[in-house]
C-alpha positions in Angstrom: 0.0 0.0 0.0 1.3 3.4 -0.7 2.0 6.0 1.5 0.9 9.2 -0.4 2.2 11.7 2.4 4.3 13.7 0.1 0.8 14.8 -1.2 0.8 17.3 1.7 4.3 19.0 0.6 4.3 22.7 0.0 5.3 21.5 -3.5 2.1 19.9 -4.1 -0.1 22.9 -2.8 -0.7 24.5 -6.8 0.1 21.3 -8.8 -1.6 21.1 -12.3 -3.8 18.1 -11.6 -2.8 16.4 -14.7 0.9 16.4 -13.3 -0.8 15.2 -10.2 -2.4 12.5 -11.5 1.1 11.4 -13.5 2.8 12.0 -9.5 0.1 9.2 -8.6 0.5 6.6 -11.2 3.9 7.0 -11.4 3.9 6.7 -7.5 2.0 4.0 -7.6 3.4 1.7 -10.4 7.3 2.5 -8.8 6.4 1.3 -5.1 9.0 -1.6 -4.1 11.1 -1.6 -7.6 14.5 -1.1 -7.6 16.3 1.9 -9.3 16.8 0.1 -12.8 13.0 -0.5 -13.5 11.8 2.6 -11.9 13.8 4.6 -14.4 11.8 3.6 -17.3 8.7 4.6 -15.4 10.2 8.1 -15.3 11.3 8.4 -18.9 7.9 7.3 -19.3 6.0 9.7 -17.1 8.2 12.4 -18.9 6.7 11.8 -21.9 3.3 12.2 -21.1 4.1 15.0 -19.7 5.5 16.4 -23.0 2.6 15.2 -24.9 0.4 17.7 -22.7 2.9 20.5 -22.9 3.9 20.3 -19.1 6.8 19.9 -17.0 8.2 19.3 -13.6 9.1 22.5 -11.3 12.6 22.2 -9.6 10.7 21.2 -6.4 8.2 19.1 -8.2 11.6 17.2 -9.3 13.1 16.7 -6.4 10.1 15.6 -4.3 9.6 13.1 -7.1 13.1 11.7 -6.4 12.5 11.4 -2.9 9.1 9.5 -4.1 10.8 7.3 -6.2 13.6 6.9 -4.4 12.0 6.2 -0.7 11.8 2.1 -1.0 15.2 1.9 -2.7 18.4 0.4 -0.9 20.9 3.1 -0.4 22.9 1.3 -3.3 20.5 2.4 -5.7 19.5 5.6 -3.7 23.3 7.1 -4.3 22.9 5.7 -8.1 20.2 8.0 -8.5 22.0 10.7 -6.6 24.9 10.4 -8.8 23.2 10.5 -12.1 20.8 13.5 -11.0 24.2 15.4 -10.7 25.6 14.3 -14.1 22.3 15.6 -15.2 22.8 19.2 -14.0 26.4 19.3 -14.7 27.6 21.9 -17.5 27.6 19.9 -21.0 30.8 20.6 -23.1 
């Protein structure tokens, strides 16, 4: 069973309720599942995202890593961590 506490974040106070819904399922079909399947479910949530012409605040982001990333082992927690930098580093 999921615990949707992260719905009362200061984050989710204004959220479009089509992300919300996305934050939901995506929540929902990610609970329990290690780092490398819960990465498609991103890429995947991203993309319906794009199709409505929406994206993810900073701190709509970041709570979503924390949701994604609360059931992981702190293996795959630091995995994350470390390609979430790579991600924001300068490209060259």
């Amino acid at each position: 069973m999921n615990n949707f506490s992260w719905m009362n974040h200061p984050a989710m106070k204004n959220i479009d309720a089509r992300k919300l819904a996305i934050l939901v399922e995506l929540a929902n079909e990610a609970e329990g599942k290690s780092q490398d399947k819960v990465l498609p479910l991103l890429m995947t949530a991203n993309a319906k995202l794009k199709s409505m012409n929406l994206t993810f605040t900073k701190e709509e982001n970041d709570l979503l890593v924390d949701i994604l990333t609360k059931d992981m082992s702190p293996a795959d927690r630091q995995k994350v961590e470390m390609i979430k930098k790579m991600a924001k580093s300068p490209r060259s």
